[in-house]
C-alpha positions as CSV (number, residue, x, y, z in Angstrom):
1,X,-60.2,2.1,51.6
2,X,-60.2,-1.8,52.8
3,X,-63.4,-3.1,53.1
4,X,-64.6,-5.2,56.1
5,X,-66.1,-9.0,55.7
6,X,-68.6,-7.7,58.7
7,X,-71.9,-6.6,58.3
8,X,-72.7,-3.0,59.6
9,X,-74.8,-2.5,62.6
10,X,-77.7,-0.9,60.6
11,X,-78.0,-4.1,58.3
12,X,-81.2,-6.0,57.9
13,X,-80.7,-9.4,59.8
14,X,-78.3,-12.1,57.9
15,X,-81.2,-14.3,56.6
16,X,-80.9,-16.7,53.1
17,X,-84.4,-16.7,52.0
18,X,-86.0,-13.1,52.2
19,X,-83.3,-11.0,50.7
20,X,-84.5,-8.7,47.7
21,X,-82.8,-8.1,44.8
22,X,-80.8,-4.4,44.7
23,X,-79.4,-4.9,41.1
24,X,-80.2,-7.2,38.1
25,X,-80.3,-11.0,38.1
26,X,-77.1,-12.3,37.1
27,X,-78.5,-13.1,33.7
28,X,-79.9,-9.5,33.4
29,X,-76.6,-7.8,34.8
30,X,-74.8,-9.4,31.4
31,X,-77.7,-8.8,28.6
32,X,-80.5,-6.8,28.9
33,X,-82.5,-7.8,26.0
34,X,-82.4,-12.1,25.6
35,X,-85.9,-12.4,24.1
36,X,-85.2,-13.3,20.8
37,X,-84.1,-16.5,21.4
38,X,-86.1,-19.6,20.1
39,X,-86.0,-20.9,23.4
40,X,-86.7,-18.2,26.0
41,X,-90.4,-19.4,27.5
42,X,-91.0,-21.5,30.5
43,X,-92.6,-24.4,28.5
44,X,-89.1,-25.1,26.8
45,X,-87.1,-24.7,30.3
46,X,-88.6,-28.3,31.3
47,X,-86.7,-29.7,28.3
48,X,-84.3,-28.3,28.8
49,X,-83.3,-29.2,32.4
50,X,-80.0,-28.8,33.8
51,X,-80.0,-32.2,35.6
52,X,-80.4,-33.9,32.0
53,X,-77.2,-35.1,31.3
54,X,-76.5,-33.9,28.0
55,X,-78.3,-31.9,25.2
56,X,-77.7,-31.8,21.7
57,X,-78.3,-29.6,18.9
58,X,-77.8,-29.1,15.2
59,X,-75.3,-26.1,14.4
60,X,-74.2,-25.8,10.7
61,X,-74.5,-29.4,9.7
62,X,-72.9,-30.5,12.4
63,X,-74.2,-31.9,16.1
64,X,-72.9,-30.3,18.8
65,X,-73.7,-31.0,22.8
66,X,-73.6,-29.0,26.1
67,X,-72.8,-31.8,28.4
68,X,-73.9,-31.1,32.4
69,X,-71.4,-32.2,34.6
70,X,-72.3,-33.3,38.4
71,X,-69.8,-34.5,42.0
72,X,-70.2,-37.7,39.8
73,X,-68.6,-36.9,36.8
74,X,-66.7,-34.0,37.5
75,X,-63.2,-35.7,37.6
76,X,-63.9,-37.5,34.1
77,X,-65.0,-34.7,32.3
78,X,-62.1,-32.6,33.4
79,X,-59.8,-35.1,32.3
80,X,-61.4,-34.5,28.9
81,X,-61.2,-30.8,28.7
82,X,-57.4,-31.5,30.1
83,X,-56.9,-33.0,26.7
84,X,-59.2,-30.8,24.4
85,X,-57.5,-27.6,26.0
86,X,-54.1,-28.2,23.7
87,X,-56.0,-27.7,20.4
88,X,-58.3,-25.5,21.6
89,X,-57.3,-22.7,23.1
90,X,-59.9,-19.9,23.2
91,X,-62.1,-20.6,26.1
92,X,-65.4,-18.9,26.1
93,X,-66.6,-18.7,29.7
94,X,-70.5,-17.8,31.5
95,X,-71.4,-18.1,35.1
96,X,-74.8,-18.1,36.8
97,X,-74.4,-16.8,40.4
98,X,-77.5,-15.6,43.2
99,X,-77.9,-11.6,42.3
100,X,-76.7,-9.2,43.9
101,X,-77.7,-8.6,47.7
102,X,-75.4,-6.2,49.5
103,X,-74.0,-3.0,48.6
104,X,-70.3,-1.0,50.8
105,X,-71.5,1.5,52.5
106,X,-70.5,4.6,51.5
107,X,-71.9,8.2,51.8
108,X,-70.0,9.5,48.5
109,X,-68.6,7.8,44.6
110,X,-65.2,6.7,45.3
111,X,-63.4,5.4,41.6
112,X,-63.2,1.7,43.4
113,X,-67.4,1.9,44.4
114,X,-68.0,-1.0,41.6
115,X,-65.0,-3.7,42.9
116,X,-66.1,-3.1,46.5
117,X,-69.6,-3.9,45.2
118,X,-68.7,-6.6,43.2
119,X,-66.2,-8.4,46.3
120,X,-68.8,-8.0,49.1
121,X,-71.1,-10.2,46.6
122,X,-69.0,-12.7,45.8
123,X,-67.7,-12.8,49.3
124,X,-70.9,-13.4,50.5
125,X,-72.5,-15.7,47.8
126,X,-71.9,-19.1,46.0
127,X,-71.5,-19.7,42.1
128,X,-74.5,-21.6,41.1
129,X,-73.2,-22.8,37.6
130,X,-70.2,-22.0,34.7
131,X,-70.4,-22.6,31.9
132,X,-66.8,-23.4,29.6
133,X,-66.9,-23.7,25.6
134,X,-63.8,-24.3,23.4
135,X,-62.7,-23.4,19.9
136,X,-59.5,-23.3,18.1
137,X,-57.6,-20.0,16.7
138,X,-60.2,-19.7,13.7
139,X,-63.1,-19.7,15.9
140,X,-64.3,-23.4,15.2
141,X,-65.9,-25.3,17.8
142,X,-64.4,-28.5,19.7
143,X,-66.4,-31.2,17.4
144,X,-68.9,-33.2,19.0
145,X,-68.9,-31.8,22.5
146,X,-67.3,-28.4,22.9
147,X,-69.2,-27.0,25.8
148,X,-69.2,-28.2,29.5
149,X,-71.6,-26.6,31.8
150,X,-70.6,-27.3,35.6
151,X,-73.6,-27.1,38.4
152,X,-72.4,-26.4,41.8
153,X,-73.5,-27.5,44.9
154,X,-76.4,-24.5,46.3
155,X,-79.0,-25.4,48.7
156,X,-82.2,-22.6,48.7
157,X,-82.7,-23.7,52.2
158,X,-79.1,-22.4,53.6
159,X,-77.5,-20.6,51.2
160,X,-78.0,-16.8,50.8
161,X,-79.7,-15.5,47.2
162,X,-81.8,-12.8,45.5
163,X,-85.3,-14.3,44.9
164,X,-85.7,-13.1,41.4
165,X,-82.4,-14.3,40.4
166,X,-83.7,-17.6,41.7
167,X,-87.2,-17.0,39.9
168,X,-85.5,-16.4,36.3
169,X,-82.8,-19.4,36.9
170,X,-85.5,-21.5,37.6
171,X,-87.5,-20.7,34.6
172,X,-84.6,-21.1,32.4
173,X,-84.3,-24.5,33.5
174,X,-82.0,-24.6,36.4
175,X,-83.2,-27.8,38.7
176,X,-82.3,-26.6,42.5
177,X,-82.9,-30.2,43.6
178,X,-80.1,-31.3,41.9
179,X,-78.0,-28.6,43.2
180,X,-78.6,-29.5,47.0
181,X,-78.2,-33.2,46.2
182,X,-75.6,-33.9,44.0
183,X,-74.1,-30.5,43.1
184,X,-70.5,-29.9,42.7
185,X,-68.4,-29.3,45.5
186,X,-66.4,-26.0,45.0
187,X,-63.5,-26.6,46.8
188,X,-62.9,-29.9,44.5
189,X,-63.7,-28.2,41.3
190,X,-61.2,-25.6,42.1
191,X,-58.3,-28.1,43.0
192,X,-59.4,-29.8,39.5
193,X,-59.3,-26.3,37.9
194,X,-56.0,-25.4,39.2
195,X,-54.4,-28.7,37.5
196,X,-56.5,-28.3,34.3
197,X,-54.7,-26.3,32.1
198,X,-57.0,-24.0,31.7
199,X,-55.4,-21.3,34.0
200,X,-51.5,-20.0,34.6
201,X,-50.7,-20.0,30.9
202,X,-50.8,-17.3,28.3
203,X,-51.6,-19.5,25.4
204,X,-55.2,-19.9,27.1
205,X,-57.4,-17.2,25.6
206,X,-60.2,-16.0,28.3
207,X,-63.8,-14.9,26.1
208,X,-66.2,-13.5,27.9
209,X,-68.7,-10.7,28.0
210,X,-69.2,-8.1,30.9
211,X,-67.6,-10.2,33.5
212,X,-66.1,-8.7,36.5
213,X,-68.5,-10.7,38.3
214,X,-67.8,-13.9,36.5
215,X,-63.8,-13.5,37.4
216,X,-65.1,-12.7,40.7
217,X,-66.8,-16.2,41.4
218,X,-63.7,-18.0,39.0
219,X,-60.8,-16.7,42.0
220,X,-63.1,-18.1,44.6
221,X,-63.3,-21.0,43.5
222,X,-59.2,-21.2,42.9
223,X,-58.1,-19.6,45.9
224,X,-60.9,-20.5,48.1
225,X,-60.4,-17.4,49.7
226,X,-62.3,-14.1,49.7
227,X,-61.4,-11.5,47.1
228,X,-58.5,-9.2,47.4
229,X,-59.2,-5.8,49.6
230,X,-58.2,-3.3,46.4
231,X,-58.9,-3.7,43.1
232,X,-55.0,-3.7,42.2
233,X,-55.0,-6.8,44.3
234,X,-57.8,-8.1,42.3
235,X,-56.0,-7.5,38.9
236,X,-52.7,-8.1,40.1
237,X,-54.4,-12.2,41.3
238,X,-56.1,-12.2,38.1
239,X,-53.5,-11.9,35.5
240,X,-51.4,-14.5,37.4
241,X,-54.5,-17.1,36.7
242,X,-55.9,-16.0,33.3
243,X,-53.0,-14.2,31.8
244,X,-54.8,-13.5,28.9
245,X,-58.6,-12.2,29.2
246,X,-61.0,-10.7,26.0
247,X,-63.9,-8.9,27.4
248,X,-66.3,-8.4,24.7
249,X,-68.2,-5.6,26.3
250,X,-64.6,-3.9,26.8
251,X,-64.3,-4.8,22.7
252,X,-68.2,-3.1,22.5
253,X,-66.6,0.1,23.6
254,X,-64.2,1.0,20.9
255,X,-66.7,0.5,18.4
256,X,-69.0,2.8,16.9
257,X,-72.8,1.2,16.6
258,X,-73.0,-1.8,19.2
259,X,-74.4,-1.2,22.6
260,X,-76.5,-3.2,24.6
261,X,-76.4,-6.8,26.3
262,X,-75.3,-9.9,24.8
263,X,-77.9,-11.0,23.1
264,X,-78.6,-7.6,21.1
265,X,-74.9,-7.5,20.1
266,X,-75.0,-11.5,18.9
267,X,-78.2,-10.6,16.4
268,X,-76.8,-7.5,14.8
269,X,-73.8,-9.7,14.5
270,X,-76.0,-13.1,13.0
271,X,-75.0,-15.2,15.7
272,X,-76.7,-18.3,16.7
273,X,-77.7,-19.3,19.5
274,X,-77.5,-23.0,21.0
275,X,-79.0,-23.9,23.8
276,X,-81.5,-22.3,26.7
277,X,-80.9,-18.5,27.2
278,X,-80.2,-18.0,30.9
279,X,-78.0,-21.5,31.3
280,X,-74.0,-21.0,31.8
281,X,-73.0,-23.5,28.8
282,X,-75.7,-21.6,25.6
283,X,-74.2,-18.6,26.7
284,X,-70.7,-20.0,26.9
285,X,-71.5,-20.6,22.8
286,X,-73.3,-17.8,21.7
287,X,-70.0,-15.7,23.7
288,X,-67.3,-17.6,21.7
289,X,-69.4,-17.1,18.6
290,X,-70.3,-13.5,19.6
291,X,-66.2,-12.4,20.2
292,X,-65.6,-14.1,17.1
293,X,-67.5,-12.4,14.6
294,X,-66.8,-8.9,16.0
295,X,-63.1,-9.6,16.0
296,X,-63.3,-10.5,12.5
297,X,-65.0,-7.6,11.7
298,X,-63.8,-4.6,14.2
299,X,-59.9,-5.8,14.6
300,X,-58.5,-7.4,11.7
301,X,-55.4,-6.5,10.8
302,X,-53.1,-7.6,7.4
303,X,-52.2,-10.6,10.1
304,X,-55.2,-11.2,11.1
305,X,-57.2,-10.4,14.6
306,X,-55.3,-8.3,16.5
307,X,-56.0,-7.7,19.9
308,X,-53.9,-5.4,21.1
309,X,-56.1,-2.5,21.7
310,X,-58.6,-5.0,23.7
311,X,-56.7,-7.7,26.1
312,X,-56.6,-7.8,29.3
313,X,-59.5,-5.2,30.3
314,X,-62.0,-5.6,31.9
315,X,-65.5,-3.4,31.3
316,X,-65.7,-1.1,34.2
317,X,-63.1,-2.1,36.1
318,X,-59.6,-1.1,36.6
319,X,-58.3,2.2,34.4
320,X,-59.9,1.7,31.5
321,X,-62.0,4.7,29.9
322,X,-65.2,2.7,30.7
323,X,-64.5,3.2,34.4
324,X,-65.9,6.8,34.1
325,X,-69.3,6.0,33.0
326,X,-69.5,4.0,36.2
327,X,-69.9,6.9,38.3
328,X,-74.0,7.9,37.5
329,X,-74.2,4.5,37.9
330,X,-72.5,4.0,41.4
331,X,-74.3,7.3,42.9
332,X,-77.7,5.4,41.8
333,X,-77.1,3.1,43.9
334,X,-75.7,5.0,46.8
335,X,-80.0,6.4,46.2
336,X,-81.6,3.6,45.4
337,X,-80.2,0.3,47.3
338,X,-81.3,0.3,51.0
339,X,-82.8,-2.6,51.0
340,X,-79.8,-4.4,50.1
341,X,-77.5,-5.7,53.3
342,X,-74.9,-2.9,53.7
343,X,-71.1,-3.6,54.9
344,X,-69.1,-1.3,56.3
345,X,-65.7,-0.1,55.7
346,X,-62.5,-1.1,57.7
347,X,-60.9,2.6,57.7
């Protein structure tokens, strides 16, 4: 069934600042358990502020930075990446984005429950920050700067959020001044985006971990149009601008032994991680670095990584096997999400 943009008649009113949060933070949604990073307490979020312009860290000898881009640099820094993109392919890819506030209303599972959930959100809401790092075919990081983390333009006094989202963003470092002042304007970014080389070319290898969401937010900004009505439409948009995706939750799946969010899967595989947990461009890194070592060490072939049995699926989404364990899930929240704003169905 087609979903409506409308709320229903039984919603709570349409109101930015109260809303509650129905599902996990966007942080949370993607890794459950972050709290073995060095860097995951409030006193280190002040030094770590997203409106400093760059930050730099020591990663195997070598000093790399995660360089915040702003409206004023925007068009500089994507001429950069323009260049950097045609050595290094594999782009590893984060968002930060207000929760999760509304839910389609529904009185039974349908197989689609978690794309109608996911385009009312992103319909509704604005990306607060993405995060882009690069690497070559071997896994080795753009030297110097290799990771880009672009703050969007998000006023708390207008725009619509989940207040714990907010709360951990905040904490993590995420200065909502800046936002409101001098973030990035998303219809810019996206005409920059389209023109980048980053998207509409199979060459370009997609990293990223649990991220229906994160795609979501990405076709926003590209189209600047609201998500498709059907998730078909939804793939079907997607493959034309990021022909070639890796999910590394999808990758999780097909492997016996790893389970959990991002960060549990990067310590049992000895990744480092650079950066603030909880801020788009550290988990950029610690996702190229993450898809990395369990390529090497789940799909290796006598050629080398072979990712035939993992592109181009997304974790819970489409026709995949992990759709099925969607449905508990989905009926959870059928239960359990009435405070969330609820939009109805068109048919």
């Amino acid at each position: 069934m087609a979903m409506a943009s409308t709320l229903s008649t039984e919603s709570p009113p349409f109101s930015p600042r109260p809303m509650t949060m129905v599902n996990q933070s966007p942080a949370q949604y993607r890794s459950m358990s972050r709290s073995t990073s060095p860097l995951s307490n409030s006193s280190a979020a002040e030094g770590n502020s997203n409106a400093i312009a760059r930050h730099t860290f020591q990663y195997k000898g070598e000093t790399l930075e995660i360089r915040n881009v702003w409206a004023e640099n925007v068009e500089e820094e994507m001429a950069k990446i323009r260049e950097l993109i045609e050595t290094h392919p594999y782009v590893a890819m984060d968002t930060e984005f207000p929760g999760v506030v509304a839910r389609p209303v529904s009185e039974t599972y349908s197989p689609d429950y978690h794309y109608k959930s996911l385009k009312v959100n992103v319909d509704l809401l604005k990306i607060i920050q993405l995060g882009l790092s690069f690497a070559d075919e071997n896994g080795n990081f753009a030297k110097g700067c290799p990771c880009w983390q672009f703050n969007f333009k998000f006023n708390l006094n207008d725009d619509m959020f989940a207040q714990d989202s907010i709360d951990l963003l905040v904490s993590s470092g995420i200065s909502f001044d800046d936002h409101a002042s001098r973030g990035i304007d998303p219809l810019h970014f996206g005409e920059l985006l389209m023109v980048s080389g980053l998207v509409l070319d199979n060459r370009v290898r997609w990293v990223s971990f649990h991220s229906g969401y994160d795609y979501g937010y990405l076709l926003k900004l590209l189209t600047a149009q609201e998500l498709p009505n059907d998730e078909k439409g939804f793939f079907d948009t997607l493959k034309l601008y990021f022909p070639t995706i890796y999910d590394i939750k999808y990758m999780t799946s097909l492997c016996d032994g790893h389970f959990g969010g991002l960060q549990k899967l990067a310590d049992a595989l000895s990744c480092q991680r650079i950066g603030v947990e909880h801020q788009a461009g550290s988990d950029s890194l610690l996702t190229m670095t993450t898809y990395f070592a369990l390529a090497r060490a789940k799909f290796m072939n006598g050629e080398g990584i072979d990712d035939s049995k993992y592109k181009n699926e997304l974790y819970g989404y489409g026709s995949n096997h992990t759709v099925r364990k969607g449905n508990a899930h989905a009926q959870m929240h059928l239960s359990h999400s009435s405070s969330a704003l609820s939009v109805g169905n068109s048919d």
